[in-house]
N, C-alpha and C positions, 0 to 999 in steps of 0.2 A: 374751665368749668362754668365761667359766669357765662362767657362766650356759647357754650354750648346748650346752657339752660333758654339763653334768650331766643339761640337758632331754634330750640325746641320750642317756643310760643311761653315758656313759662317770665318771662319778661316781654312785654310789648312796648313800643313808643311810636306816636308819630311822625318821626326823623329815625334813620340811623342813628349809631354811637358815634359821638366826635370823637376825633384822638383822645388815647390818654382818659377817658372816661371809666375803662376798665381796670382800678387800680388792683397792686398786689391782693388784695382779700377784700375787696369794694368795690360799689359801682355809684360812681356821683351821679347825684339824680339833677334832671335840667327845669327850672322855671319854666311853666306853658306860657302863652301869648297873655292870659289878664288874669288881674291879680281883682281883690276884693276886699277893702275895708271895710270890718263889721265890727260890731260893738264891744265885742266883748270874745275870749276864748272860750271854748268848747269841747266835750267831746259827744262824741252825736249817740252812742250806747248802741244796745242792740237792739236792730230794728228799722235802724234810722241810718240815713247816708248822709254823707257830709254836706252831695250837695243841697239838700231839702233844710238841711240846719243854715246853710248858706242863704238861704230865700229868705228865711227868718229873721236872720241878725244881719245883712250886710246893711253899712251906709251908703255906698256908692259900688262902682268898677271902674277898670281905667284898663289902657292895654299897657302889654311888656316891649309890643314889637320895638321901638324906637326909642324905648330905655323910660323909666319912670323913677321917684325919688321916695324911696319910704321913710317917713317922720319918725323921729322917735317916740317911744310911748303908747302908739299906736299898732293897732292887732290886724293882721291882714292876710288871709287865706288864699293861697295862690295852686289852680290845679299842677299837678307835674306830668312832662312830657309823656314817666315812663310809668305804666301800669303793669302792675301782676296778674299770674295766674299760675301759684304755683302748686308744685306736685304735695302729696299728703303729705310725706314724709320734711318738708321744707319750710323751713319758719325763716322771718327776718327781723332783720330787728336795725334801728337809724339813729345816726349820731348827725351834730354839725362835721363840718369841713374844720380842720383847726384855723385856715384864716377867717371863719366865720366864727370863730367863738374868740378868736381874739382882736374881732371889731366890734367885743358885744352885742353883737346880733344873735337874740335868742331866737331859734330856729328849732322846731320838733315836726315830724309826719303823722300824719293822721290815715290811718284807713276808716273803709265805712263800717258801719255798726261793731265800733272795737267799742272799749271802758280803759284806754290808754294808752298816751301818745309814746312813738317810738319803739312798737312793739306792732311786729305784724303777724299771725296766728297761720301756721303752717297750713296750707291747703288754700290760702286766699285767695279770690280773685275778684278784680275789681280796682279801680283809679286811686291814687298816689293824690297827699295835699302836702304842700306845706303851710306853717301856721307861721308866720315872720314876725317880729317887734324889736324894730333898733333900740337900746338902752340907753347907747351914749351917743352914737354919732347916726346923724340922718345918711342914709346908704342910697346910691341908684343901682337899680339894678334891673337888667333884660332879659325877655323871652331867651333861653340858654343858660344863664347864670345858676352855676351849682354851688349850692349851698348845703345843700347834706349828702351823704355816704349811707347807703345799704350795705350792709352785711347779711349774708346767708348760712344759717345752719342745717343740718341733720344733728336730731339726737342733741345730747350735753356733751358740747367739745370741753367745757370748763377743767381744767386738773386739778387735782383734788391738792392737799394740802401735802402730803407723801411724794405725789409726782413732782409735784414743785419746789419741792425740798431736791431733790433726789437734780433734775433740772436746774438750780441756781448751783447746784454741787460742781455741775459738768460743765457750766455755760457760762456760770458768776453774772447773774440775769442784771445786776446792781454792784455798784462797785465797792460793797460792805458784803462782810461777812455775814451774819444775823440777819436776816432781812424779809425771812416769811412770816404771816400774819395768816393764820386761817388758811385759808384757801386764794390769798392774794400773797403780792410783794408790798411793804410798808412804804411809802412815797411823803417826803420829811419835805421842807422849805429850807431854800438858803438864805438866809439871811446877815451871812460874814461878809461879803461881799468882795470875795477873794478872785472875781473878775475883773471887770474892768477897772483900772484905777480912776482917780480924780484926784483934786489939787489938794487935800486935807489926807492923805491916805487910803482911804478908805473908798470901796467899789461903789458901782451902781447896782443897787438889790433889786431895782424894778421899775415901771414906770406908773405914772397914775393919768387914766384920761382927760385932759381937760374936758372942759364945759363949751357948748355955744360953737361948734367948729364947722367948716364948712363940709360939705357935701364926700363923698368917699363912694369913688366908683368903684365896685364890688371888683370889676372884673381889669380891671387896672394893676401893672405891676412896676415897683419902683416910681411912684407916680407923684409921693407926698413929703415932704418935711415933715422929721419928729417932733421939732420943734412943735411946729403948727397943731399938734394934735395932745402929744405927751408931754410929762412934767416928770424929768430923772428922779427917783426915790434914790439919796443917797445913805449908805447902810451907817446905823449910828453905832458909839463904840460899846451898847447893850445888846448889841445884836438882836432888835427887837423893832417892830415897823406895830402901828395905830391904825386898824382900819376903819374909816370914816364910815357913818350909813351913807349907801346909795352911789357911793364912789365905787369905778372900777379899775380892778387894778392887777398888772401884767407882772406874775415873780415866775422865780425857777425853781427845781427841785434842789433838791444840795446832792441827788446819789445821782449817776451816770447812770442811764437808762441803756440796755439793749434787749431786741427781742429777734431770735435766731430764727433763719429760712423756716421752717418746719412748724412755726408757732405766730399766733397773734394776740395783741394784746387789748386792755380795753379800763381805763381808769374809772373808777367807780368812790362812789364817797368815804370816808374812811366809817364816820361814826356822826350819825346826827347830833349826837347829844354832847360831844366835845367843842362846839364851839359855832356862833351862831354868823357863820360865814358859809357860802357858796364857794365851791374849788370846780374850775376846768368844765367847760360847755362842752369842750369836744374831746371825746375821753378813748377813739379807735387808734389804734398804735399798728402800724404793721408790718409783716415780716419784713427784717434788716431793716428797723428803725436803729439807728445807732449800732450796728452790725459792723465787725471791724471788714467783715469781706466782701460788705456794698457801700464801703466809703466812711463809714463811722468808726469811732472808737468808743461806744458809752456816748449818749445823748441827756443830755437834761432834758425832759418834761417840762412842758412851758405851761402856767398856771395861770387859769384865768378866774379872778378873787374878787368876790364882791359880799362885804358885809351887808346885813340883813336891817335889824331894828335900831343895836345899838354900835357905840363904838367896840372893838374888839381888838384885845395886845395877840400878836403874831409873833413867837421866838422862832429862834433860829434851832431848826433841829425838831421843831415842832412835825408830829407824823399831819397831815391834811389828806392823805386816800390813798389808794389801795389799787396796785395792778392787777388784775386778772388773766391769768397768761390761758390760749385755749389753742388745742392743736387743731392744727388747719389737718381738711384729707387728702392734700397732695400739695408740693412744694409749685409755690408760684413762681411762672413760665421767668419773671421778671421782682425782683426785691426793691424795697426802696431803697431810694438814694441815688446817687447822684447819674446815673446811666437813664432814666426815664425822669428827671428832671425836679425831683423829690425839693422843697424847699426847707425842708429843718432836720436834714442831715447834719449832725456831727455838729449841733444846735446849743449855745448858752442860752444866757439871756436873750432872746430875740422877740421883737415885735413882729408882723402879719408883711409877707411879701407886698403887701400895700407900699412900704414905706420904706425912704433909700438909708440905705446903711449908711 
């Protein structure tokens, strides 16, 4: 259907799709040729396009063709290959890529005269941005380099609190019993560390990114020592981890994730007022994520964690957000996992296809 929307003009780029660019319920959108450091983030409102707020604020440009090095800290607006034009009934709506939320590179899309990033208003048309800013590690990245995922709706595909009951009944969405909230699934932290062992007993709960590292080519696979980059978070015997301000930092869930052919999913915050940490940049989950009949059995949700002002105690068992399960309107050609090349099938604790196991 992505396929067919694009052959209908309601997707345009100027390249073809690369392989692999049409995922089960996504379409990863591609870095244009030059990127733009401005001063500060934006949203351009109504009225205004992004690239006219671009003329305003940028400090410089540079090109993507031959690959360029984004700074951390630094805000940088990059056009994207693929532009919309969609039909009235069609909205979309953009997350990171998960190995872009978990190099903390915060990444959102912009269209023109929106009031808010990551949110494209059905009937659009008009040029695709991305907004970039590495956190911890300075990133390169080229002309091509996808960094975020489109999703497309008709309508409120969300299920209600009843369907999703009636669904974790039939499918055991989580590998607990109890597990509906509202109109999401409840998404807890592990912090027993009942994976991998270490010399003392006790697993590895997560990692925390060092400071000062070098360079991480975006589009590089297997390419890094952990070492060189992570510092193992070994689990204490309170079952409880201290988040630093400003540190960031990679845990898992404690329930087994799956989400069945016929549905996709989409992590969302639990409750602002619980606790004054950030959970998971890249929050699209999709069909046969952890599917036992595309390669999974139950997948942990990889968490990507970063305290705000102050320090913050994290237990074990503590809820941190909320799946939102939403039926797709027809079962895709291909599911994730391991037959199209899917990287966090059947996934624990993992760090970003960046780095060798």
């Amino acid at each position: 259907m992505i396929a067919e929307l694009a052959a209908d003009g309601g997707i345009r780029a100027h390249y073809p799709f690369a392989p692999g660019q049409i995922q089960p319920a996504s379409l990863d959108l591609r870095l244009g040729a030059i990127a733009y450091r401005v001063r500060a983030s934006f949203l351009p409102g109504p009225g205004t396009t992004v690239a006219e707020r671009i003329v305003d604020l940028k400090l410089h440009e540079f090109s993507l063709a031959a690959g360029a090095v984004l700074e951390t800290n630094c805000v940088y607006i990059v056009p994207l290959i693929e532009r919309l034009a969609l039909p009235a009934d069609i909205a979309a709506a953009t997350n990171p890529k998960s190995s872009t939320g978990r190099l903390d590179v915060f990444t959102r899309v912009i269209a023109d005269e929106t009031r808010g990033f990551d949110r494209v208003a059905a009937g659009y048309e008009g040029p695709l941005y991305a907004e970039i800013s590495p956190k911890t590690f300075p990133v390169l990245v080229r002309e091509g380099t996808r960094l975020s995922q489109l999703r497309l709706r008709r309508g409120n595909a969300v299920l209600s609190a009843e369907a999703l009951r009636a669904l974790h009944l039939s499918e055991r969405l989580v590998d607990r019993g109890e597990a509906v909230m509202g109109d999401g699934i409840a998404v807890s932290i592990d912090l027993s560390g009942a994976g991998a062992a270490n010399g003392n007993g006790l697993g590895i709960v997560g990692y925390r990114a060092k400071r000062h590292t070098a360079v991480i080519e975006v589009d590089q696979r297997d390419a890094y020592e952990v070492a060189d980059f992570w510092e193992p978070i070994a689990a204490r015997a309170d079952k409880s981890l201290i988040l630093d301000p400003d540190e960031f930092y990679i845990l898992a869930s404690n329930e087994a994730v799956q989400v069945p052919p016929d549905y996709a999913a989409e992590m969302v915050p639990f409750d602002p007022l619980v606790g004054e940490f950030r959970v998971h940049y890249a929050g699209f989950f999709d069909p046969g994520f952890g599917y036992a009949g595309s390669g999974g059995s139950g997948s942990r949700a990889v968490l990507e964690v970063r305290s705000r002002e102050v320090p913050f105690i994290l237990e074990h068992g503590q809820i941190v957000g909320r799946l939102v399960y939403e039926k797709m309107l027809a079962r895709p050609d291909q599911l994730y996992g391991s037959g199209i090349g899917s990287n966090y099938q059947a996934q624990g604790l993992k760090l970003s296809k960046h780095f060798r196991v």
